[in-house]
C-alpha positions as CSV (number, residue, x, y, z in Angstrom):
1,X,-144.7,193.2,146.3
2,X,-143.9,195.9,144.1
3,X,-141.5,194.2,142.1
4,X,-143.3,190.7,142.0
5,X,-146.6,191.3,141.7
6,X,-147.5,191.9,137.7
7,X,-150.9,192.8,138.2
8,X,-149.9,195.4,140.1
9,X,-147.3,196.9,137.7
10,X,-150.1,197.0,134.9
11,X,-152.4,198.9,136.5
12,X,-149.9,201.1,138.2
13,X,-148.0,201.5,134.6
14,X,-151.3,202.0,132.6
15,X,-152.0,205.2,135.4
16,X,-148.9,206.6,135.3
17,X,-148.8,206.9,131.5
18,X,-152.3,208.0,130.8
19,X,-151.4,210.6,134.1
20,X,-148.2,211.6,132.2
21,X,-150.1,212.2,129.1
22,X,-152.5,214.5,130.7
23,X,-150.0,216.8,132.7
24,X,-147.6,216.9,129.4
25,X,-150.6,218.3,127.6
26,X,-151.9,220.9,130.5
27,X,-148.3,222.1,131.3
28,X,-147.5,222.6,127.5
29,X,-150.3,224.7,127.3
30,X,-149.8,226.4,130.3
31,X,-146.2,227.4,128.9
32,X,-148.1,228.7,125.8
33,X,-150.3,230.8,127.8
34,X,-147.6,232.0,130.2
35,X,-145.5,233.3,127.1
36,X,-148.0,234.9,125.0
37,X,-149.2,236.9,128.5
38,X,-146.3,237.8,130.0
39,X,-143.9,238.0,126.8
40,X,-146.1,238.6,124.2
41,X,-148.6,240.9,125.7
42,X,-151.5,239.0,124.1
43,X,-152.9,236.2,125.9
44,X,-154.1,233.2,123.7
45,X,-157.6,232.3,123.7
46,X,-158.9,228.6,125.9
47,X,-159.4,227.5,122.1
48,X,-156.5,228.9,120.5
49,X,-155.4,224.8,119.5
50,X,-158.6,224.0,117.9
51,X,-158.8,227.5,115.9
52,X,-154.9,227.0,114.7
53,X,-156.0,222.6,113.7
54,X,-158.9,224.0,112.0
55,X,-157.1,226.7,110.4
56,X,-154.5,224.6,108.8
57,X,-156.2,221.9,108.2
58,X,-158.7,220.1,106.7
59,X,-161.8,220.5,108.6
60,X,-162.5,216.2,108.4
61,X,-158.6,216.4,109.8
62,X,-158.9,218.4,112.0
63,X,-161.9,217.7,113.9
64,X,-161.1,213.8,114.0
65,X,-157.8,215.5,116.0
66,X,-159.7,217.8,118.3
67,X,-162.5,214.3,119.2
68,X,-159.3,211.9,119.7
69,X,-157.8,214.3,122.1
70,X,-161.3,214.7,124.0
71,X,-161.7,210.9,123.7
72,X,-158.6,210.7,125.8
73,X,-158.8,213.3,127.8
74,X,-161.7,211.7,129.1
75,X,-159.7,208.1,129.6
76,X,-157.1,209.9,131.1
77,X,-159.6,211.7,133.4
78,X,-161.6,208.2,134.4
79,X,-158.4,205.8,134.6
80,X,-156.7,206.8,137.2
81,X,-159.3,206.5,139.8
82,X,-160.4,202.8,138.6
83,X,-156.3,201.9,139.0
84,X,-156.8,203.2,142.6
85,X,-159.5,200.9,143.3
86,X,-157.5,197.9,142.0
87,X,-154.2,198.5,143.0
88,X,-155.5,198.7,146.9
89,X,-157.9,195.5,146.4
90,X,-154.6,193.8,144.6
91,X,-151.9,194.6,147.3
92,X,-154.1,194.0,150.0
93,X,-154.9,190.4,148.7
94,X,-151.2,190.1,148.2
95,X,-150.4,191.2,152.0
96,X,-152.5,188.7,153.0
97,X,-151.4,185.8,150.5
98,X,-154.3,185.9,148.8
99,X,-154.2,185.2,145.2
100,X,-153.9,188.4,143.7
101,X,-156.9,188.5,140.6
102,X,-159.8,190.8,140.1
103,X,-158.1,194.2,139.4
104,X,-161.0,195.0,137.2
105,X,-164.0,193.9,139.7
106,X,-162.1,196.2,142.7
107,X,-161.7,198.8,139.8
108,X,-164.8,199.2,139.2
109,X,-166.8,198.3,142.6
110,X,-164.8,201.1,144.0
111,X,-164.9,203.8,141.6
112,X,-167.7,206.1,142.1
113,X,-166.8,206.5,146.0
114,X,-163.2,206.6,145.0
115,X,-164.1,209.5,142.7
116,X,-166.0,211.4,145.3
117,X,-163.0,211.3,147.4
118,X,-160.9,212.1,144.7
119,X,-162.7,215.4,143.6
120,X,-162.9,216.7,147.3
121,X,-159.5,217.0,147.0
122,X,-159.5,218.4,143.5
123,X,-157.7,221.6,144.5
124,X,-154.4,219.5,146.1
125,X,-153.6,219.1,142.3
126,X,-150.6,221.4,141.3
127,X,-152.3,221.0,137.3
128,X,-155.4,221.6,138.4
129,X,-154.3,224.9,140.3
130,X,-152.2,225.5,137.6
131,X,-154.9,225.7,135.1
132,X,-157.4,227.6,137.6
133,X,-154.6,230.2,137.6
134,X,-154.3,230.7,134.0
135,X,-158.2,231.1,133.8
136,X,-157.9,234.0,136.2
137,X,-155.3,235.3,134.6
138,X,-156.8,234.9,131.2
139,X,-160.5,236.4,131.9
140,X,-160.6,237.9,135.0
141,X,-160.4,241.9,135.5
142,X,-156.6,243.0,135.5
143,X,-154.7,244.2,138.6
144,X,-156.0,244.1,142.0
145,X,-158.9,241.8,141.4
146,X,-156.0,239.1,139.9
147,X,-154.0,239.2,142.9
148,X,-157.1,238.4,145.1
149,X,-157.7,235.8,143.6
150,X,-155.0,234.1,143.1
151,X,-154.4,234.7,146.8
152,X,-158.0,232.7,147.3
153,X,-156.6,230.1,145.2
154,X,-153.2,229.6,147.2
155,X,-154.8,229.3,150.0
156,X,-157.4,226.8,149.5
157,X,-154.6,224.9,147.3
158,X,-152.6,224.8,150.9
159,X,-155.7,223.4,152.7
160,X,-156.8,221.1,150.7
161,X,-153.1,219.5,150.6
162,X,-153.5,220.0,155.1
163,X,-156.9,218.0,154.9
164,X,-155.8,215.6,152.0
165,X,-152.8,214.5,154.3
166,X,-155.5,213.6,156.9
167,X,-157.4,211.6,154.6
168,X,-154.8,209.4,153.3
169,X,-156.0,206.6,154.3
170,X,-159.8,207.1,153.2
171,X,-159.2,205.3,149.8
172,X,-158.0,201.7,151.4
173,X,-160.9,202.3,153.8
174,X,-163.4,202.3,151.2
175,X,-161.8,199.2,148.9
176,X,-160.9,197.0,151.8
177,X,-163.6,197.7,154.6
178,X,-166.0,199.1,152.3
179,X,-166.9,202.5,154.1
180,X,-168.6,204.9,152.0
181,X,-166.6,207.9,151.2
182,X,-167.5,210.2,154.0
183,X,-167.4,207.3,156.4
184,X,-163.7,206.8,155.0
185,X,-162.3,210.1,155.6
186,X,-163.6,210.3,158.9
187,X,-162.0,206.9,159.5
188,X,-158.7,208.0,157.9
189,X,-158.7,211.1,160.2
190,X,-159.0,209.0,163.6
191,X,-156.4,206.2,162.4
192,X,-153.6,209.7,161.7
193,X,-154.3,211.5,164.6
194,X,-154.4,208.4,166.7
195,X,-151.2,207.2,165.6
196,X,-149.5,210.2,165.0
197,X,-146.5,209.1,166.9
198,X,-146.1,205.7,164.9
199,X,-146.3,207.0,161.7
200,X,-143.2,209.0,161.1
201,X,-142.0,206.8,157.9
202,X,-145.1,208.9,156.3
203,X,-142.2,211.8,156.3
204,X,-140.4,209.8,154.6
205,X,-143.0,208.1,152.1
206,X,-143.8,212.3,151.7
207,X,-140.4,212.9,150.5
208,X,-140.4,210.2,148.1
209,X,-143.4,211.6,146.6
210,X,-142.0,215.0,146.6
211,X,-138.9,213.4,145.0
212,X,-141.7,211.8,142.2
213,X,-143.7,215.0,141.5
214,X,-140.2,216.6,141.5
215,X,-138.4,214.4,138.6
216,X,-142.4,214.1,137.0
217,X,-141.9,217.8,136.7
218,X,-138.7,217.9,134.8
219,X,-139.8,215.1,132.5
220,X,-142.8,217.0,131.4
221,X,-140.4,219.7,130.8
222,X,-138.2,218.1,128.9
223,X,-140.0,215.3,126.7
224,X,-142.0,218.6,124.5
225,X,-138.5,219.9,124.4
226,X,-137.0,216.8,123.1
227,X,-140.2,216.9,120.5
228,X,-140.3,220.2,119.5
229,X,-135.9,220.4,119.3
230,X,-136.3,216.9,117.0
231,X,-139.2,218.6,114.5
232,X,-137.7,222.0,114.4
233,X,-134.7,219.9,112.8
234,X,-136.2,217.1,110.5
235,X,-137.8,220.0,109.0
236,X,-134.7,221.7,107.8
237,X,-134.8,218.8,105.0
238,X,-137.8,216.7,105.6
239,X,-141.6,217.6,104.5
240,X,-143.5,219.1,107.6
241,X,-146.2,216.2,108.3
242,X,-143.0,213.8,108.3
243,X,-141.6,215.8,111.2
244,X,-144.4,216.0,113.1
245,X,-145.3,212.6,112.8
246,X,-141.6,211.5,113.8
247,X,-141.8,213.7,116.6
248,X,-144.9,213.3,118.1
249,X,-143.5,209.2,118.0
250,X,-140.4,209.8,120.0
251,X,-142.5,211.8,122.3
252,X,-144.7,208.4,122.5
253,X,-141.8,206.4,123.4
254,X,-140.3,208.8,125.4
255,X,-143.8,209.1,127.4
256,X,-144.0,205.0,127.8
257,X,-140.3,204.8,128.9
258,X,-141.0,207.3,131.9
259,X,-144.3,206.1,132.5
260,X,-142.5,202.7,133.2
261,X,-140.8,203.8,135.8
262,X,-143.3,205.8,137.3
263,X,-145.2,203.1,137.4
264,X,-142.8,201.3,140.1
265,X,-142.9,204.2,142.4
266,X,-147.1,205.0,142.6
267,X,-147.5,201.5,143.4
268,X,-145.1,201.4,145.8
269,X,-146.4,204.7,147.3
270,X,-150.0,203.1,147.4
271,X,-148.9,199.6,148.4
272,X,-147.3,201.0,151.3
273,X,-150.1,203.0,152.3
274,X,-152.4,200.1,151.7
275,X,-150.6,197.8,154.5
276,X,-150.2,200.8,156.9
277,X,-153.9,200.8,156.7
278,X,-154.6,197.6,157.8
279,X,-152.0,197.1,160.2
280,X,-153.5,200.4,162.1
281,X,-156.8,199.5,161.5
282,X,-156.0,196.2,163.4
283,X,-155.0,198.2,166.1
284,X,-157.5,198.8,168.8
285,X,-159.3,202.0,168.7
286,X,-157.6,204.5,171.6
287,X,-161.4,206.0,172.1
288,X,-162.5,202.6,173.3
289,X,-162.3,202.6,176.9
290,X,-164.5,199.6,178.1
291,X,-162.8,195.7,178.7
């Protein structure tokens, strides 16, 4: 399905680049921050990009900059959870030999509960947490006070990751079945702890999205690397503008090349999950007791 179905490559390609886009922008500036406060002594300020754009600059320049990047910031906030909606709805049609149409309609149908599922779970994000940190680290009280919290925030990273597990299944519950969102974790909770023992290949499906968030990691790394190596040399004989214009483009490509292959494995993670949905859910329940 993964490889056949186009409709679901499109949606699952447009997520993963606008999801590589955001994390490439938080972990660079997380590297900044990191740098200036542990090597520099002298932790940068939440606005210290806007200050240096509209420092060097023209103002016009500069704040058309500073809107486009909130512009799509936003999208790439949003996106994500309408290509949930429709890659469920589409690879569900497509188990069932359906004709597979109507990624927008299950986009949007489903997106406000999605969200609300989404953003119970906010703090399972290893960018979110990683920004939360640098906040602390940035404006709360040095020395014990840091470590407190920080502690607070490891832990409820690790339990929101616990009860996220659980609810695995909540999203297909609420594009296929329709549940509302509290309706569909407490669905996805049942269908886990019922079939516990038949659902082993979820190890597996675990490790291959460890393996993802693994390689995802490194490419973040290295794509500003590959940007800021290729500018630091075209401006050794080229004006600066040129240089940043060539490398923010080979970032581009670079970004669309990895996104493509991204692509393949989120919607093979979430097809999978989608038709281990509703073969369990098929399944009669193990509470029911009567003929």
């Amino acid at each position: 399905m993964t490889k056949s179905e186009r409709q679901l490559r499109r949606w699952g390609f447009a997520a993963a680049l606008l999801e590589t886009l955001l994390s490439i922008k938080l972990l660079t500036y997380q590297i900044w921050f990191v740098y200036s406060y542990f090597v520099l002594k002298a932790p940068i300020g939440f606005f210290a990009m806007e200050e240096i754009l509209f420092n060097r600059l023209p103002f016009a320049l500069a704040a058309g900059i500073v809107v486009s990047v909130l512009i799509l910031v936003l999208v790439e906030l949003v996106f994500p959870h309408l290509a949930t909606g429709a890659v469920i709805g589409l690879a569900a049609k497509s188990h069932l030999k359906q004709e597979v149409k109507g990624g927008l309609v299950l986009a949007l149908y489903n997106f406000f509960p999605i969200v609300v599922i989404h953003e119970l779970f906010v703090l399972s994000g290893i960018s979110t947490v990683i920004t939360i940190a640098s906040l602390l680290l940035r404006y709360s009280p040095a020395g014990g006070t840091n470590i407190f919290f920080l502690s607070v925030l490891l832990f409820l990273f690790l339990f929101s990751v616990g009860f996220k597990f659980l609810a695995s299944f909540s999203e297909e519950a609420v594009v296929i079945h329709k549940h509302g969102p509290f309706v569909a974790i407490g669905k996805s909770f049942k269908l886990i702890v019922s079939h516990l023992g038949q659902v082993v290949f979820l190890i597996i499906l675990l490790f291959v999205i460890m393996l993802r968030v693994l390689i995802n990691l490194v490419m973040l790394l290295v794509i500003p690397g590959i940007v800021i190596g290729i500018v630091m040399l075209l401006a050794q004989f080229l004006p600066a503008l040129v240089s940043y214009f060539v490398g923010a483009a080979v970032g581009l490509v670079l970004t669309g090349v990895t996104s493509y292959f991204f692509a393949y494995i989120t919607v093979f993670r979430q097809t999978v999950w989608t038709i281990t949905y509703m073969e369990l859910s098929a399944q009669r329940d193990l509470d029911i007791i009567d003929a």
